[in-house]
KOLKEPA-101165 format. One record per residue (C-alpha): residue number from 1; x, y, z. Coordinates in steps of 0.1 Angstrom, whole numbers, m for minus. Layout:
seq = NUM c1 = X c2 = Y c3 = Z
...
This chain:
seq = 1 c1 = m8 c2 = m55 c3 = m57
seq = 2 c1 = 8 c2 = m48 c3 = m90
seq = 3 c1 = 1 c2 = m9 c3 = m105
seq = 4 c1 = 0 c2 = m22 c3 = m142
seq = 5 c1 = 3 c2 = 8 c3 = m172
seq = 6 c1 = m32 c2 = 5 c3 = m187
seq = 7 c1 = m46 c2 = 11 c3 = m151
seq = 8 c1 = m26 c2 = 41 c3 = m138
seq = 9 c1 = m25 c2 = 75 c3 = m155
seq = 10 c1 = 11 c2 = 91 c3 = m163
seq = 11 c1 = 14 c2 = 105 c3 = m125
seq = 12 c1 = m13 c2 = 81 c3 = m100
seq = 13 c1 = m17 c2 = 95 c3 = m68
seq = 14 c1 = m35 c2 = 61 c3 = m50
seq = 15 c1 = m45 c2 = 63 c3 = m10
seq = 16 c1 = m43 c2 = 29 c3 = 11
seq = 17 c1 = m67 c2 = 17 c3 = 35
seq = 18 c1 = m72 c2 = m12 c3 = 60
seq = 19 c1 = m87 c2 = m19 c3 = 84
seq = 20 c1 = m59 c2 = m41 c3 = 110
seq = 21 c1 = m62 c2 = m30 c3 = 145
seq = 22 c1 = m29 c2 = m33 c3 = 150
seq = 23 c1 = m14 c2 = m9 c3 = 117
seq = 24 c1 = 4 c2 = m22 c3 = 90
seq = 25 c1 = 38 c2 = m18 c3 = 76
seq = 26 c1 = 39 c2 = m5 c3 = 40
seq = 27 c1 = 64 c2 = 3 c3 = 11
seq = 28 c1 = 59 c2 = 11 c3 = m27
seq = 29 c1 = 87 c2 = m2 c3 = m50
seq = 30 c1 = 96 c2 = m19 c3 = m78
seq = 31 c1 = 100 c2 = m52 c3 = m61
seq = 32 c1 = 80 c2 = m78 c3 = m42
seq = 33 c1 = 96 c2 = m84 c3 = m5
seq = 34 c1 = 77 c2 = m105 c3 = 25
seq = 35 c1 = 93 c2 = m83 c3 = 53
seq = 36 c1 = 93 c2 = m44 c3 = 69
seq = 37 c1 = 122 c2 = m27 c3 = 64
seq = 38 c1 = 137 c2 = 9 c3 = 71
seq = 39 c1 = 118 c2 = 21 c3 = 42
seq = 40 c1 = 84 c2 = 9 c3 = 51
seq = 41 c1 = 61 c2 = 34 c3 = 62
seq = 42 c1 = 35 c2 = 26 c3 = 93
seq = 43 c1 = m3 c2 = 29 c3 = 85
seq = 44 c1 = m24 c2 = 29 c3 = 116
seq = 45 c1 = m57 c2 = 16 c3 = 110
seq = 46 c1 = m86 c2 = 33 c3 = 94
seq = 47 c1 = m66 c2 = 60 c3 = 82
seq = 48 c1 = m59 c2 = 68 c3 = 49
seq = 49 c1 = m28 c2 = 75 c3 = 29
seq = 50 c1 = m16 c2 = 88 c3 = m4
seq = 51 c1 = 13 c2 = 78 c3 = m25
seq = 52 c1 = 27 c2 = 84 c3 = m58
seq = 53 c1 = 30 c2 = 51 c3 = m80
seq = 54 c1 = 41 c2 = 40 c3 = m112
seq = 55 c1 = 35 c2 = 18 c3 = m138
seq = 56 c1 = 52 c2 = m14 c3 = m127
seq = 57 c1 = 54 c2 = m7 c3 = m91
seq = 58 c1 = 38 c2 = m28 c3 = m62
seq = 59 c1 = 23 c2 = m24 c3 = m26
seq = 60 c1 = 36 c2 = m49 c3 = 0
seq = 61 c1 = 22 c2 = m45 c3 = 33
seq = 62 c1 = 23 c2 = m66 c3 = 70
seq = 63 c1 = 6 c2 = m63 c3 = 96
seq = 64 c1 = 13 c2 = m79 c3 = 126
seq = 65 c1 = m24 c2 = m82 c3 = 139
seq = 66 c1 = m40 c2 = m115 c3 = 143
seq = 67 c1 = m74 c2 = m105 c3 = 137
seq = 68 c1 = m90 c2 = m102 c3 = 102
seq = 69 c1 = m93 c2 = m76 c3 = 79
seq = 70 c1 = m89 c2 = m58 c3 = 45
seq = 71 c1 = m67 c2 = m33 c3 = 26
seq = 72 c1 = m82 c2 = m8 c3 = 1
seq = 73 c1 = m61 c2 = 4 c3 = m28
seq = 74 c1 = m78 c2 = 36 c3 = m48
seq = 75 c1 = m65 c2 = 53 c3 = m74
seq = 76 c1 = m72 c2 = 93 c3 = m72
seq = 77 c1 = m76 c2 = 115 c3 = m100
């Protein structure tokens, strides 16, 4: 997911969701990447969690779990 700068305000707080049993692994950066790394931050399911983004930025997440499911990306005022 792509934070592009007509969407985002100067400083967008955004909280991720999801719903994967078994947590995913996220980061926030200016790059796409396919893999977790030392910098990725575990989300367990059903829980929410806020992070600072800017324009130009993405979300890459994995999960692990094999069963289906979604990811929620809000922007907060």
């Amino acid at each position: 997911m792509l934070f592009t700068q007509s969407g985002f305000r100067r400083t967008p707080q955004v909280r991720v969701c999801h719903t994967f049993t078994g947590g995913i692994w996220a980061t926030i950066g200016s790059t796409a990447v396919v893999t977790a790394n030392s910098a990725a931050a575990y989300l367990p399911g059903n829980s929410p969690e806020y992070f600072t983004a800017s324009p130009g930025q993405v979300l890459n997440f994995i999960s692990t779990s094999t069963s289906s499911g979604y990811v929620s990306l809000t922007e907060m005022s």
